[in-house]
Every structure is written in structure tokens, then in C-alpha cells.
C-alpha positions as CSV (number, residue, x, y, z in Angstrom):
1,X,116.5,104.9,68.0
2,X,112.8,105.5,68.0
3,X,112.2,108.6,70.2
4,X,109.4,110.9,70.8
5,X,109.5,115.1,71.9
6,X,107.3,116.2,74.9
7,X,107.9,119.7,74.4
8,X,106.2,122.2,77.2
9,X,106.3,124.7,79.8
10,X,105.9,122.6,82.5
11,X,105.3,125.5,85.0
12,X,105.4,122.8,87.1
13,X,105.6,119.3,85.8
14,X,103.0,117.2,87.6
15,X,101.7,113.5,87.3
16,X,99.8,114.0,84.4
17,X,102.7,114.9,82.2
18,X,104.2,111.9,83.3
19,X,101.3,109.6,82.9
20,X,101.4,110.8,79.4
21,X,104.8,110.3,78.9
22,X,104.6,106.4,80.5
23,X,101.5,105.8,78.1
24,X,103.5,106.9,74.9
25,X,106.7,104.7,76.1
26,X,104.2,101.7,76.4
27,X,102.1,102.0,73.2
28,X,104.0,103.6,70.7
29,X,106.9,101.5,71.9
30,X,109.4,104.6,72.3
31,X,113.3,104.4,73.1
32,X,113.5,107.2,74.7
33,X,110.9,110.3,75.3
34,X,113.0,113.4,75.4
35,X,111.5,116.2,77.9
36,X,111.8,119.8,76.4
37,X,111.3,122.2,79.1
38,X,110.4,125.4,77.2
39,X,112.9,129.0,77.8
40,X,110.2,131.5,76.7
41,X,107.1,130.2,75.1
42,X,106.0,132.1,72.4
43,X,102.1,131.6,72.9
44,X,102.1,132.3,76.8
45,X,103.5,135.0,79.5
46,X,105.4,133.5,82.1
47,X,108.2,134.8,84.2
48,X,111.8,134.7,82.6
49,X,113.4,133.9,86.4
50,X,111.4,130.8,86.5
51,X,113.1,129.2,83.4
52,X,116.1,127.4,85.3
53,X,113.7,126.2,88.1
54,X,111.0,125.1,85.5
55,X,114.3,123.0,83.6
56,X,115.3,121.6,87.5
57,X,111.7,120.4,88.2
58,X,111.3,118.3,85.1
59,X,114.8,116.7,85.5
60,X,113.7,115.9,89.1
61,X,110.2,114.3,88.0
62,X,111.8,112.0,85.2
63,X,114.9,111.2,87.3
64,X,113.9,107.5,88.1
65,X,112.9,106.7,84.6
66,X,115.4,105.7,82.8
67,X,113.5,106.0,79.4
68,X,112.9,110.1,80.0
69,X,115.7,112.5,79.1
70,X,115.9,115.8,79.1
71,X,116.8,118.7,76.6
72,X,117.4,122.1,77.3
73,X,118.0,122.7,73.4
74,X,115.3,125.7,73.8
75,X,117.8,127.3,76.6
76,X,120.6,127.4,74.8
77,X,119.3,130.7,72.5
78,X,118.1,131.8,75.5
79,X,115.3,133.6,73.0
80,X,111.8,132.6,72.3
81,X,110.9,128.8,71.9
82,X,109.8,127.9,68.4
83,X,109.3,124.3,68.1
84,X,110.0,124.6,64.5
85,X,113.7,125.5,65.6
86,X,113.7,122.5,68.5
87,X,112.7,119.8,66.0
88,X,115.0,120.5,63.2
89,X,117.8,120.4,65.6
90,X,116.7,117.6,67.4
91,X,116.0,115.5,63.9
92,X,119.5,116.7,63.1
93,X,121.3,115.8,66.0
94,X,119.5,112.1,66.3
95,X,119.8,112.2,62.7
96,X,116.4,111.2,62.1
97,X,114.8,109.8,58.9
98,X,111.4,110.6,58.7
99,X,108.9,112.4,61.0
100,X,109.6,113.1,64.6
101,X,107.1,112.0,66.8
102,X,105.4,115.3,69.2
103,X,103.5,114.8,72.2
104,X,100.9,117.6,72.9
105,X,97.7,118.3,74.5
106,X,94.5,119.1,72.6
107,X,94.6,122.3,74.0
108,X,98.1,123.3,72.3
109,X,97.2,121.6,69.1
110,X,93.8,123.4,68.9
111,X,96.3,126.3,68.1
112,X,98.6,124.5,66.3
113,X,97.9,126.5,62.8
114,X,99.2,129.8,64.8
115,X,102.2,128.7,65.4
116,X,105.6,130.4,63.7
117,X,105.6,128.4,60.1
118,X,103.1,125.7,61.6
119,X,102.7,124.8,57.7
120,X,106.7,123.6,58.1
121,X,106.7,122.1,61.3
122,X,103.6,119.9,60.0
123,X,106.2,118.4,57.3
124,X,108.4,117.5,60.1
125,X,106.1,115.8,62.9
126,X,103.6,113.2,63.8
127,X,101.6,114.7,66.6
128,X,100.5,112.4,69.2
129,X,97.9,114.3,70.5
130,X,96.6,113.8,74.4
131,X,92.6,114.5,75.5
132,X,93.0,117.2,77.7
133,X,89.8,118.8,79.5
134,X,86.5,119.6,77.1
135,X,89.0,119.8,74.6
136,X,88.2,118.5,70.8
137,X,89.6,118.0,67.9
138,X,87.7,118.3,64.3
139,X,89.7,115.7,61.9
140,X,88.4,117.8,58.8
141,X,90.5,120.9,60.6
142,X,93.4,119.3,60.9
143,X,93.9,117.0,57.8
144,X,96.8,118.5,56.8
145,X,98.3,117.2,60.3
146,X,100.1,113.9,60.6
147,X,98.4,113.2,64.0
148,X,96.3,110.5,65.8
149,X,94.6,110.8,69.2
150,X,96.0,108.9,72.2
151,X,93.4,106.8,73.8
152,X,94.4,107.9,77.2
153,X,92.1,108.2,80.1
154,X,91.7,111.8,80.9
155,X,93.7,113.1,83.9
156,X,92.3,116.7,84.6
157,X,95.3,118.0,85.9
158,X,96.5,122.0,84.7
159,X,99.7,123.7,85.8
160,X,97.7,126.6,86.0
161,X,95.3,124.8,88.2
162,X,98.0,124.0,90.6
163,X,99.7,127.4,91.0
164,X,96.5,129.1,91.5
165,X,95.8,127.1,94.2
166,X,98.8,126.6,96.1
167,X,98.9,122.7,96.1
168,X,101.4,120.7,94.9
169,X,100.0,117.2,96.0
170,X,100.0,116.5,92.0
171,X,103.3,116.6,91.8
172,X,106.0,114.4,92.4
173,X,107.2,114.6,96.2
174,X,110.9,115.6,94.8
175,X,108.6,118.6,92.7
176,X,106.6,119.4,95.6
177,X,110.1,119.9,97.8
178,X,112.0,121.8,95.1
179,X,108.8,124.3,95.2
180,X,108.6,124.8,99.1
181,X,112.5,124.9,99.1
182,X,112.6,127.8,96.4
183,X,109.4,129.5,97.6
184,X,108.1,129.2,94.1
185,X,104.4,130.6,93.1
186,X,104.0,132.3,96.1
């Protein structure tokens, strides 16, 4: 089975995610694309009680794709999320030959050499890497990295973005709900 890893926060998921999900199904011509909603990211603060809601929104926003699953391999330790940890097991349990394709924002791989054992997890994965804001990426940094640059369309959407402000309209409807049903990010 050729699959591909979307590891994140999602904190929430919203359309661009998914756009970037759809266009890696489509070009790199994907089985499956396997959502990882993250239990404690190591490289950001978020709040611990939002974990189980942040895992419920992403299985709500890939529910009607057939081709999206979801993983909640980085909740099972219940610890920090190191995607070294996440891609060994998921290599192991889809017993995978070969590198495991990543999808990640330029943003995120910018500060890919900072993460626990990066020179490792480099061994391991093919990094499709998505533009994301006034984000770049200097080949000559990175030519370590197995990793190519999807020719996406930008979609300036940030999670951040949408918390701040209050408004879920970039979200999918069943997200959007979930949120005013939960009185999340108030």
C-alpha cells in the first residue's frame, strides 16, 4: 500500500489541511493519507484538555473521504509527540520498505534540523513539503533531506489565525459545530 503521514496539531483542522491532503492523494497517487493528530507537540504549547477534541475534529473533517484515516498512535503514550517515534511504528505496523512519505508545511520543516534525532528521522522519510505563507526553503540547507516541494497554490489559512479571531468559516461545517457545541477557544 502506498501511504503518506500528515502529522500535526491541527488545533483546528481547517480546509487548507484538507486541500493539502486531496492534492497529495491526486499527484503522488497515495492509497491512503493517514491523519496524525498530535498528543503534545514537542515544538509548541498548547493545552493538554484540548487533545481528545483536537483527535474528534480531524476524524470529523476526513469522515467523507474514504482515502483519509486516522491515527491516534501519538495518544497512545500519552507523552510528548516525536515524529521519530510515530514513523518507526507506523513503518512497522504497515511494514514498509523504503521511506515513508511526510506531509509538512514549510514552516515546520524550516525547523526540521531541531527536531529530537532529526538526523534519524531524515533516514526514514520523504518530506513532501507544502508552501505555506512567506515561507522558503534554501535547497543547499536542506540537502541532506529527502524532500521535494509540492506545487500547490498557496491557501493562507493558520490555525492560529482562526482561534485568534473567533471564526470558524474555514472549517468544515461538522468542525465549525463540534467547536460551538464544546465552547472551544473561547
Amino acid at each position: 500500500m502506498n501511504i503518506c503521514i500528515f502529522p500535526g496539531t491541527f488545533n483546528p483542522i481547517h480546509k487548507a489541511h484538507l486541500k493539502m491532503a486531496e492534492f497529495a492523494l491526486e499527484k503522488y497517487k497515495f492509497d491512503k493519507i493517514i491523519f496524525i493528530p498530535s498528543y503534545l507537540p514537542p515544538h509548541k504549547s498548547i493545552q493538554k484538555d484540548l487533545a481528545r477534541h483536537r483527535l474528534n475534529m480531524v476524524k470529523l473533517a476526513i469522515s467523507n473521504n474514504p482515502h483519509f484515516i486516522i491515527s491516534d498512535i501519538e495518544y497512545q503514550s500519552e507523552g510528548k509527540s516525536y515524529s521519530l517515534i510515530t514513523v518507526k511504528k507506523i513503518l512497522e505496523e504497515y511494514n514498509i520498505k523504503g521511506k515513508l512519505n511526510f506531509i509538512i508545511g514549510t514552516d515546520a520543516f524550516a525547523n526540521i534540523k531541531t527536531w529530537y534525532k532529526a538526523d534519524e528521522l531524515k533516514e526514514l522519510v520523504h518530506f513532501i513539503v507544502f508552501p505555506r505563507g512567506t515561507d522558503r526553503i534554501n535547497p543547499k540547507d536542506y540537502k541532506d533531506f529527502s524532500y521535494e516541494i509540492a506545487e500547490m497554490n498557496k491557501i493562507d489559512i493558520s490555525s492560529t489565525e482562526l482561534r485568534c479571531s473567533h471564526k470558524f468559516d474555514k472549517t468544515d461545517k461538522e468542525v465549525k459545530e463540534y467547536i460551538s457545541k464544546n465552547e472551544l477557544y473561547n
